[in-house]
C-alpha positions as CSV (number, residue, x, y, z in Angstrom):
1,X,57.9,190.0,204.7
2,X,57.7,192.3,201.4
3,X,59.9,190.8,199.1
4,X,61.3,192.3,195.3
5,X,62.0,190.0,192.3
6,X,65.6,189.6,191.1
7,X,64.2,191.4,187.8
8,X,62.6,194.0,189.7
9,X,65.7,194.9,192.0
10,X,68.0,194.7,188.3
11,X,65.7,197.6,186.9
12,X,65.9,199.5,190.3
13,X,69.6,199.7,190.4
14,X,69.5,200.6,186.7
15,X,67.2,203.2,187.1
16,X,69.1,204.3,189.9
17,X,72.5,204.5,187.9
18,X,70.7,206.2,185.3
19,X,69.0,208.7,187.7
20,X,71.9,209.2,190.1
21,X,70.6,208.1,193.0
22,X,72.8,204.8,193.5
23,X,73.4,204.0,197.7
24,X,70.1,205.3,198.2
25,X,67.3,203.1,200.3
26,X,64.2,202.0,198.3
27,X,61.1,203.3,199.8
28,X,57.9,202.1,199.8
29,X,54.0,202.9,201.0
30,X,50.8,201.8,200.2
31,X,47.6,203.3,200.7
32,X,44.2,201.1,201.1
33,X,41.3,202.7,198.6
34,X,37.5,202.5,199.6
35,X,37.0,199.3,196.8
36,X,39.6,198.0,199.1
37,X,42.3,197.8,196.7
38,X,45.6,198.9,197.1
39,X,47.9,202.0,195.9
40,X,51.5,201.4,195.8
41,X,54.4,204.3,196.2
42,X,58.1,204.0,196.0
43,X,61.4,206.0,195.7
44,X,64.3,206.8,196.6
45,X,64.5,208.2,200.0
46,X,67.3,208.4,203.1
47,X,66.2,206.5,206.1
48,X,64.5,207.7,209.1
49,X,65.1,206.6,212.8
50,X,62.2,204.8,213.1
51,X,61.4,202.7,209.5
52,X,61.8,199.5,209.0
53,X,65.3,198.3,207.0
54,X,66.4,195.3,205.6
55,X,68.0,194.3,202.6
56,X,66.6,192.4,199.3
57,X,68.0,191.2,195.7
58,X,70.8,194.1,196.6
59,X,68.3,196.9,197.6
60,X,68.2,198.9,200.4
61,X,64.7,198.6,201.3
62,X,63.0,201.2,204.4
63,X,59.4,201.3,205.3
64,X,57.6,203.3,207.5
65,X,56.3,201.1,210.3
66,X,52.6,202.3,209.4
67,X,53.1,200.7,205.8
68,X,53.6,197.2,206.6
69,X,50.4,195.8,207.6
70,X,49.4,196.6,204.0
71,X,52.8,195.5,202.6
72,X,54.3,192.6,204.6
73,X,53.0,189.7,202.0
74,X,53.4,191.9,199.2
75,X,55.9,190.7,196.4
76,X,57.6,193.4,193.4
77,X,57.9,191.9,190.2
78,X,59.2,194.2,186.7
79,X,56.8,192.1,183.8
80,X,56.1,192.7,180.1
81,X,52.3,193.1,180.0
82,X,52.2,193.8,176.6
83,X,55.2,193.6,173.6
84,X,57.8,196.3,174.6
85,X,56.0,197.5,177.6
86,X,57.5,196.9,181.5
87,X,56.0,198.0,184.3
88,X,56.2,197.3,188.3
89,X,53.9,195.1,189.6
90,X,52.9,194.2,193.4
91,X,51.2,190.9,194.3
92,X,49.7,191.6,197.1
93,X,47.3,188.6,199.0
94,X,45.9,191.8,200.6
95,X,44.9,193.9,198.0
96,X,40.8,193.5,196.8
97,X,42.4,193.5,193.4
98,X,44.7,190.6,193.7
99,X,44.7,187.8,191.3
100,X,47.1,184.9,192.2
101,X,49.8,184.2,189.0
102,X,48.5,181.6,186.9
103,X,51.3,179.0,186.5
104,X,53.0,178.6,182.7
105,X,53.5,174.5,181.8
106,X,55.7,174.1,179.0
């Protein structure tokens, strides 16, 4: 099941303070590219009769039913990639582009 980081869902519910759109659902799509990689599209949307709901980290989360193939492993993280600048990020198993998290020792 697609899943979204505590982090992730914190800086979704800000930006949906910030942008007025609290109580609404959390869409998301994803489009397969010829090199096999994957394009990733969210925002805020109502829900329609026949997308897929559930609830994660405090989000209303809908998908369209023709979506999830591409993003039922998929995970959202928010992550500094360089000083000072957050983005999204998707790990997707599925994507051509995917490159599993390398794990941080102390």
């Amino acid at each position: 099941m697609f899943k979204v980081t505590p982090r992730a869902a914190q800086q979704v519910i800000a930006s949906a303070k910030q942008g007025g759109t609290e109580g609404m659902a959390l869409r998301f799509a994803a489009r397969k590219k010829d090199d096999g990689s994957i394009d990733y599209l969210m925002g805020f949307d109502d829900p329609k009769e026949e997308d897929i709901r559930f609830s994660c980290e405090g989000l209303d989360i809908v998908i369209s039913p023709e979506y999830l193939p591409l993003l039922d492993e998929a995970v959202m993280d928010y992550v500094e990639l360089d000083e000072g600048g957050w983005q999204f990020i998707f790990l997707n198993p599925k994507d051509a582009s995917y490159v599993p998290p390398k794990e941080v020792s102390d």
